[in-house]
C-alpha positions as CSV (number, residue, x, y, z in Angstrom):
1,X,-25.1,-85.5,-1.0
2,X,-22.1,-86.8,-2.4
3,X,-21.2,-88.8,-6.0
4,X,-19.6,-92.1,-6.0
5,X,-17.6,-90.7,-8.7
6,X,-14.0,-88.6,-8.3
7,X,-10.9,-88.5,-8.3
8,X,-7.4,-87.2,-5.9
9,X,-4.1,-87.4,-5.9
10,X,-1.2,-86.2,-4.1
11,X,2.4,-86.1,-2.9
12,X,5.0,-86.3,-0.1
13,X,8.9,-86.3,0.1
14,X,10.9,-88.3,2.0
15,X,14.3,-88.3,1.9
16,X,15.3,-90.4,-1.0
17,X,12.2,-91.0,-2.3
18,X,9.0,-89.8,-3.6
19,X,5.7,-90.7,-2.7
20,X,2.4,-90.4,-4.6
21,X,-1.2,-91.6,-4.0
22,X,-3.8,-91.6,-6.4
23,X,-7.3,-92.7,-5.9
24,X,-10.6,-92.7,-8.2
25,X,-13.8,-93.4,-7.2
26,X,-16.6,-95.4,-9.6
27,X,-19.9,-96.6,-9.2
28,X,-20.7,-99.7,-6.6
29,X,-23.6,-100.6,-4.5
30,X,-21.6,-101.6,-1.6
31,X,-17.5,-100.2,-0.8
32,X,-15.3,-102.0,-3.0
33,X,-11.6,-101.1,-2.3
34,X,-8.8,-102.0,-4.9
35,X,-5.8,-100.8,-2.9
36,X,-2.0,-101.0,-4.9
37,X,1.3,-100.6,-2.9
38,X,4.6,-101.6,-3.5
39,X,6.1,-104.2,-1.7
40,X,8.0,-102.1,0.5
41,X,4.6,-100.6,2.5
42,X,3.0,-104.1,2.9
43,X,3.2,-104.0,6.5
44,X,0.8,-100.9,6.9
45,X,-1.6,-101.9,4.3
46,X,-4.0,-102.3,6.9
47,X,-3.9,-99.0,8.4
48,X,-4.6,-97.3,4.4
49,X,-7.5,-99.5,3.8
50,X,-9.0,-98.1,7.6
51,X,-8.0,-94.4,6.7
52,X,-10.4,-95.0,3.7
53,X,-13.0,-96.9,5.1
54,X,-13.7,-94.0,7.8
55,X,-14.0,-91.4,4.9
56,X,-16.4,-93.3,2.2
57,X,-19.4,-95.7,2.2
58,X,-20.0,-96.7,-0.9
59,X,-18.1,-96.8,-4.3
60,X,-15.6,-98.8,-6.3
61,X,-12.1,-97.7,-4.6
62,X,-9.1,-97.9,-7.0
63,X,-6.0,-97.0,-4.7
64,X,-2.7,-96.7,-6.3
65,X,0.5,-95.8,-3.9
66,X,4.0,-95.4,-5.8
67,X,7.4,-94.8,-5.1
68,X,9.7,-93.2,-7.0
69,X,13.3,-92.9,-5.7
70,X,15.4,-89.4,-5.8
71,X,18.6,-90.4,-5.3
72,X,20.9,-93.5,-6.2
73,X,20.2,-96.5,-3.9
74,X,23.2,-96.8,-1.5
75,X,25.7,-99.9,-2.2
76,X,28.0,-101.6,0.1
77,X,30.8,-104.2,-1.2
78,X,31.1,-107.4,1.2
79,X,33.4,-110.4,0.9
80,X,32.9,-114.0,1.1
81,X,35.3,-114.9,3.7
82,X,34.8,-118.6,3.8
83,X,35.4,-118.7,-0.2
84,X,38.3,-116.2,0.4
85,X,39.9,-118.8,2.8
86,X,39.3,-122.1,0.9
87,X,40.6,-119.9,-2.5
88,X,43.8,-118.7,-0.4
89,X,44.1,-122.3,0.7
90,X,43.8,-124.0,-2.4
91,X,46.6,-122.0,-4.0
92,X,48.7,-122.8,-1.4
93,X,48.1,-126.5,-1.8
94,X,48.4,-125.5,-5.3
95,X,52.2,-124.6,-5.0
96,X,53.4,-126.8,-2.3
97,X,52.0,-130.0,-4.5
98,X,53.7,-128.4,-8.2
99,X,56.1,-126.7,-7.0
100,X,55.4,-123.6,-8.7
101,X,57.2,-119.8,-8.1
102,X,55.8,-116.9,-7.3
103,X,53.9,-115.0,-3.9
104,X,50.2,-115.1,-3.9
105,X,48.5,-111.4,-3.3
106,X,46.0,-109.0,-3.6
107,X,46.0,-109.0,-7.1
108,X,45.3,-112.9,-7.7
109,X,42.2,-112.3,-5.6
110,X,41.2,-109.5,-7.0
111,X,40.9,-111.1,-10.5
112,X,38.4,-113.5,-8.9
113,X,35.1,-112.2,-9.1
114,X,32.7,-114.5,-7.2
115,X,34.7,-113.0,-3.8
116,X,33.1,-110.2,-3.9
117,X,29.9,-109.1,-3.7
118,X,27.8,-105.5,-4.4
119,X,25.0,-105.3,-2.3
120,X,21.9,-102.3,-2.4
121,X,21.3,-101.5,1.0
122,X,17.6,-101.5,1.7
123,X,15.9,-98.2,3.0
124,X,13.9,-98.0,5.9
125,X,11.1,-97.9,4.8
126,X,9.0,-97.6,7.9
127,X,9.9,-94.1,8.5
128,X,7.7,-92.9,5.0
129,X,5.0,-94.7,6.8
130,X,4.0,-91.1,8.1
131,X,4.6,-89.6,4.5
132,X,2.3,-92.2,2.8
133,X,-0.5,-91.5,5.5
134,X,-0.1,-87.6,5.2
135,X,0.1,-87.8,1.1
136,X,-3.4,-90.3,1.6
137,X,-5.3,-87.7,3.3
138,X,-4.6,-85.3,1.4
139,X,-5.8,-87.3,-1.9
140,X,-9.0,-88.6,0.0
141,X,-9.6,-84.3,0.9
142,X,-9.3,-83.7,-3.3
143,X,-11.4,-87.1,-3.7
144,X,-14.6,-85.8,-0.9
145,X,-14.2,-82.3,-2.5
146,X,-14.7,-83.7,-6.5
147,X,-17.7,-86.1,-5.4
148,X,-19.3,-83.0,-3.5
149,X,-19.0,-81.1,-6.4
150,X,-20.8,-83.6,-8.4
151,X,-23.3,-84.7,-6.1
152,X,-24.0,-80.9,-6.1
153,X,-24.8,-81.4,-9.3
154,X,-26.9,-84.5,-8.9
155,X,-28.9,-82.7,-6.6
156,X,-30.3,-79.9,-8.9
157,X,-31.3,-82.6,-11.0
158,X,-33.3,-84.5,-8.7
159,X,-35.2,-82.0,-6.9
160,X,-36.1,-80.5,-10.4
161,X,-37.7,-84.4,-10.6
162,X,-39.0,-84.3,-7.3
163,X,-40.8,-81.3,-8.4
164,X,-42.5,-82.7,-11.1
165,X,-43.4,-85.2,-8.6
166,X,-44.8,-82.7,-5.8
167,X,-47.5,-81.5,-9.1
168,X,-48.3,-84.6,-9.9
169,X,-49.5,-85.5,-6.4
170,X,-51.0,-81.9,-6.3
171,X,-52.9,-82.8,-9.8
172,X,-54.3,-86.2,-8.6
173,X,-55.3,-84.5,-5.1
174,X,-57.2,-82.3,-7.1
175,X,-59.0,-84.6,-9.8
176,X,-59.8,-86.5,-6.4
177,X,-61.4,-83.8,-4.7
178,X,-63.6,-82.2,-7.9
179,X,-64.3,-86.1,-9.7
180,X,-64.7,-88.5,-6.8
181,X,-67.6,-86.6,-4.8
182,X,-69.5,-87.2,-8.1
183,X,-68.2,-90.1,-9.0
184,X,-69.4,-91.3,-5.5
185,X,-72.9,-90.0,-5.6
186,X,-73.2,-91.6,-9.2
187,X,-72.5,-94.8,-8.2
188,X,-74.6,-94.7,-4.8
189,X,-77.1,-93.9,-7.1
190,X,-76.8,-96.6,-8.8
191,X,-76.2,-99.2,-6.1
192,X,-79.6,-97.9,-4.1
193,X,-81.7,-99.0,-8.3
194,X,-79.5,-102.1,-8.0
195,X,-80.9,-103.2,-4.4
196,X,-84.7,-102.2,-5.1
197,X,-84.7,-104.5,-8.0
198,X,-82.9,-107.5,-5.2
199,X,-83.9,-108.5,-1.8
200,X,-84.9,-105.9,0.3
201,X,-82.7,-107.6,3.0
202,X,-79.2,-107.8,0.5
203,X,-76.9,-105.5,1.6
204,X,-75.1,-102.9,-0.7
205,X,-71.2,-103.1,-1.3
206,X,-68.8,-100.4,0.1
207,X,-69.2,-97.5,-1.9
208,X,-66.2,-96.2,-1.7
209,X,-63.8,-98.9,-3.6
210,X,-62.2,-96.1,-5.3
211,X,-61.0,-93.5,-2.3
212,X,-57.9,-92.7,-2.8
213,X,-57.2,-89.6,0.0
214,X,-55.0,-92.2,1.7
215,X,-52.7,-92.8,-0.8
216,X,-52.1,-89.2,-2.2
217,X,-51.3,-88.1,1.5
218,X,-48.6,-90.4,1.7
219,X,-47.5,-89.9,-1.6
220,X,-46.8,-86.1,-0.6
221,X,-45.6,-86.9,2.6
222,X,-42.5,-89.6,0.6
223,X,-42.0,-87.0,-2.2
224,X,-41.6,-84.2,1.4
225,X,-39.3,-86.7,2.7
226,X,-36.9,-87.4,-0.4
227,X,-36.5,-83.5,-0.6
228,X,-35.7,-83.5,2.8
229,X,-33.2,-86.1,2.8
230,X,-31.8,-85.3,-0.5
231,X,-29.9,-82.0,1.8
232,X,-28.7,-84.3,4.2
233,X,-24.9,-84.8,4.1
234,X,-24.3,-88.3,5.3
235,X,-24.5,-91.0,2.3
236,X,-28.0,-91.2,1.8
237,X,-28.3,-93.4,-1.6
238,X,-29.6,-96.5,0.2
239,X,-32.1,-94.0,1.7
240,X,-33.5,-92.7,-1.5
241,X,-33.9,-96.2,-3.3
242,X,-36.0,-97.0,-0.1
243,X,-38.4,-94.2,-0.8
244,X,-38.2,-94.4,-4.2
245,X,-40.0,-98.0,-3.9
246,X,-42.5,-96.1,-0.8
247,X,-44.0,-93.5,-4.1
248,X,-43.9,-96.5,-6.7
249,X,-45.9,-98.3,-4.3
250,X,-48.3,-95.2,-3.8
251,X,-48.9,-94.4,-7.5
252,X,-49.3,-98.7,-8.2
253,X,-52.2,-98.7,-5.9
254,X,-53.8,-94.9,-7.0
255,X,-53.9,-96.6,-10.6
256,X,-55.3,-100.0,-8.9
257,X,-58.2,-98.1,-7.0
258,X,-58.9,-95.4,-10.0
259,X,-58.4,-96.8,-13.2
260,X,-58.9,-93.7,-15.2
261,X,-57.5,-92.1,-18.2
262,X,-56.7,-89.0,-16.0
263,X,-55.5,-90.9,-13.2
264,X,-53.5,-93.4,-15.3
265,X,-51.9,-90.6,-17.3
266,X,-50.5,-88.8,-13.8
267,X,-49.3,-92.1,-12.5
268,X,-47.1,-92.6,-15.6
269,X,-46.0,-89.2,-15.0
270,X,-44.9,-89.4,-11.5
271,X,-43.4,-93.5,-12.3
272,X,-41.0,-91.7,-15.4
273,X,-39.9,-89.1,-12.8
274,X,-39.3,-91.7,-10.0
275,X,-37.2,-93.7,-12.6
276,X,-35.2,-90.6,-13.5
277,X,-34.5,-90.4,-9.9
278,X,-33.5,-93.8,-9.7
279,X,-30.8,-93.5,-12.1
280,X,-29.2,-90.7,-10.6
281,X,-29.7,-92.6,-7.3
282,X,-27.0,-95.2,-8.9
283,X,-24.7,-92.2,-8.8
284,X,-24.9,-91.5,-5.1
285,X,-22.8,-92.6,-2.2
């Protein structure tokens, strides 16, 4: 049994670069993934979202990858030749036209700026492919480990519930067996002074309207079943909720067929412990 709730994070290093993933996990009925990357890793997006799709079912996903750099981004200078030409040109013109002195050089085009240009050369950035993937599954190891711990936790908590439930069962299987064998008798009794008083050829109804045997054997056999599947370590949260509405259904009909003060009173017993359940059922992947 694991929580929807957690967190990990971790780190690789690349040359020139650092890389960090964090991911937290929150409450969701169905996987929600929120996945952050910087522009750079866009082309493997995909393959992140899969890594973390075959490691958790359920949950709201927030993914953050960053990268920091470690050293200064490399620079190259480069020249517009064409603008070089036409500048080199129009002096020329310039001179022949005025008439002016002087040699053109290196220094009258080095005084004009828009020649050249300083451009950051781009990293490849598909060789920290592999660092992104190793820092991921490392963070997703440190996010399963913190929602095992807490589903750990979860899991004290609801068996303690799902003991309370197991008495309650116990208790109405008991007032069953010492209150219904009289109750039964009593009203036979008084169906057999109904039907001499009627027809001798009326019929009497079904006498026993308020057997509930059935019901509190399948009520032990769900509560049996949720303790069962409450060890197993696939996500089993879908799983609970469905038994969940299994006992509610059980314990609706025991107060339908008995309505009791003793009955009715161990129904709303077993219904607070199936809600306490419930919530911590919102908790679970």
């Amino acid at each position: 049994m694991k929580s929807m709730t957690g967190y990990g994070e971790a780190s690789q290093n690349v040359s020139g670069a650092k890389v960090t993933v964090q991911i937290r996990s929150l409450n969701h009925r169905h996987l929600d993934l929120q996945l952050r990357v910087p522009r750079e890793y866009l082309s493997f997006e995909e393959t992140i979202r899969k890594a973390v799709r075959e490691k958790i079912a359920r949950g709201r996903i927030d993914l953050f990858v960053n990268r920091y750099g470690t050293k200064p981004q490399a620079r190259r200078l480069e020249m517009n030749d064409a603008l070089v030409g036409q500048y080199i040109a129009s002096l020329k013109q310039l001179k022949k036209k005025y008439r002016l002195a002087g040699e053109l050089g290196l220094s009258s085009l080095a005084q004009v700026p828009e020649l050249f240009h300083i451009r950051e050369v781009e990293a490849d950035h598909a060789s920290e492919r592999d660092a992104v993937l190793k820092a991921l599954g490392v963070a997703l190891k440190k996010l399963e480990s913190s929602r095992e711990r807490e589903g750990r936790q979860l899991r004290i908590d609801m068996e303690s519930q799902m003991k309370h439930l197991r008495h309650v069962a116990q208790e109405l299987e008991n007032w069953a067996e010492g209150v219904m064998p009289a109750q039964r008798e009593s009203i036979a009794q008084a169906q057999d002074g109904a039907i001499r008083e009627r027809d001798p050829n009326e019929t009497a109804g079904p006498v026993g309207k308020g057997d509930i045997n059935e019901e509190i054997v399948r009520l032990k056999a769900h509560v049996a079943e949720l303790n069962k599947v409450a060890r197993e370590h696939e996500p089993v949260g879908k799983k609970i909720d469905f038994m969940l509405q299994e006992v509610n259904r059980e314990l609706n009909t025991i107060s339908s067929k008995v309505p009791n003060l003793p009955v009715i009173q161990l129904v709303l017993r077993g219904k607070e412990r199936v809600e306490k359940i419930r919530e911590q059922t919102q908790n679970i992947e």
